[in-house]
N, C-alpha and C positions, 0 to 999 in steps of 0.2 A: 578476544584478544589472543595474538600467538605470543609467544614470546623464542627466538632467536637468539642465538649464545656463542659466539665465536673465539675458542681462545689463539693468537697472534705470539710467536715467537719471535724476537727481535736481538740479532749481534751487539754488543757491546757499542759497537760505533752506530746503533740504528738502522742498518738497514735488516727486511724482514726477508725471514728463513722462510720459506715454502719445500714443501714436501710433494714428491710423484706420486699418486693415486691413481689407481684405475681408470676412474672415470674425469679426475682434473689433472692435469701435471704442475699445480701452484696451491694444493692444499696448505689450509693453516692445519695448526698444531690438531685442532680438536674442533665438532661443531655440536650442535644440540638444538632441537625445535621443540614447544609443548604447544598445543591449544591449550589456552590456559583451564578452559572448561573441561579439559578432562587433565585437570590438575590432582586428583583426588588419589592416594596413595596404598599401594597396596603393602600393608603391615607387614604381612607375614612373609614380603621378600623382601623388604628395604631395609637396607639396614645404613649406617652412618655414610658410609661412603661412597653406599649407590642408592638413591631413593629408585623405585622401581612403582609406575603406575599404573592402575588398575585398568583401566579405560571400562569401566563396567556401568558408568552413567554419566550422564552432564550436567554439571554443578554450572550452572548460570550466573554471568555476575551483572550483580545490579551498580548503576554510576555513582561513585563517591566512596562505595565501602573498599575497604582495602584487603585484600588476601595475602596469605603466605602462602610461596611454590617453591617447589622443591625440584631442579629440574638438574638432573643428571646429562653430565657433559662425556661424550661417547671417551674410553678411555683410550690415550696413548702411550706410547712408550719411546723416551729419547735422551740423550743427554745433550747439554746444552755447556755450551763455553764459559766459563766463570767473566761474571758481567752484563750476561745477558740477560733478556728481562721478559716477560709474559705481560701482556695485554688480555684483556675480557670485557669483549664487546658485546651489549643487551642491547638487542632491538624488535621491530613488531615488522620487520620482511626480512626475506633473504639477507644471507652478508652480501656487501661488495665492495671492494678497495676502495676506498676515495681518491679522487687526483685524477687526472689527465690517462689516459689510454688504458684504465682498469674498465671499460663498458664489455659488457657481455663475461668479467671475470665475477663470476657470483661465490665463488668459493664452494660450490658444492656439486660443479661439474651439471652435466645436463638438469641434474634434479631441481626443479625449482617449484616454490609453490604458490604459481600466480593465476590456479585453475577458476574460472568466471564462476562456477557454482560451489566450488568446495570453500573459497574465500570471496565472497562476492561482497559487490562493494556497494552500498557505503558501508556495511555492517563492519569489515576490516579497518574499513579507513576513518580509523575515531585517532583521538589523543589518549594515550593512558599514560601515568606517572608510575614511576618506580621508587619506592620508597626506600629510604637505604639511612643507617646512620641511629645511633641513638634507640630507642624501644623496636626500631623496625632494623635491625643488625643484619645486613645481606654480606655475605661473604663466597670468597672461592676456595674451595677444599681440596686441592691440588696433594696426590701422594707423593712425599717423597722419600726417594729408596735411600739408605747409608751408601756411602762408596763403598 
């Protein structure tokens, strides 16, 4: 399972703020990818507002059991118009806009990861659920600065 993290900035009236980047000129606010199997966290740098992971083995998962991850969304920096609003989008591929003329806009610029053996398929191509809500609390931890 990957798991994929897009946060989406949006004006007051809805339409969506993009950002010039290097390698996209329609970046969203922020992105973040984990395999979830190398979900496993390394202590002694994580601390509340960046979990930081180890990548030092692969933690397997088996179907039905449910994990907690902790996946750190790359940080940005911006101010936003009073009114506006943040979206965070979880998914198991790349971002990519929904709607009419967003094909080939993946949100992360050439990089994409649709390599036949590093994600081969059917192994990628499962259904998995995200738990959220009640004993399983998923949340966004967004900093924010005082004026």
């Amino acid at each position: 399972m990957d798991l994929f993290a897009t946060i989406c900035a949006f004006t007051p009236d809805g339409k969506e703020m993009t950002f010039f980047a290097a390698t996209e000129p329609a970046t969203p606010v922020s992105q973040r990818w984990l395999r979830v199997t190398q979900r496993k966290l390394d202590e002694a740098c994580s601390t509340d507002d960046q979990p930081m992971h180890a990548h030092s083995e692969q933690q397997p998962l088996t179907p039905g059991e449910i994990y907690e991850v902790d996946l750190e969304i790359w940080p940005a920096s911006l101010h936003l118009p009073k009114g506006s609003r943040l979206t965070l989008t979880v998914q198991g591929q790349d971002f990519a806009r929904p709607g009419p003329g967003s094909e080939g806009r993946r949100g992360s610029g050439p990089f994409t990861h649709t390599d036949g053996v590093d994600r081969a398929m059917p192994r990628y191509d499962n259904r998995h659920a995200i738990h959220s809500g009640g004993r399983y609390a998923s949340f966004l931890q967004p900093p924010v600065l005082p004026n």
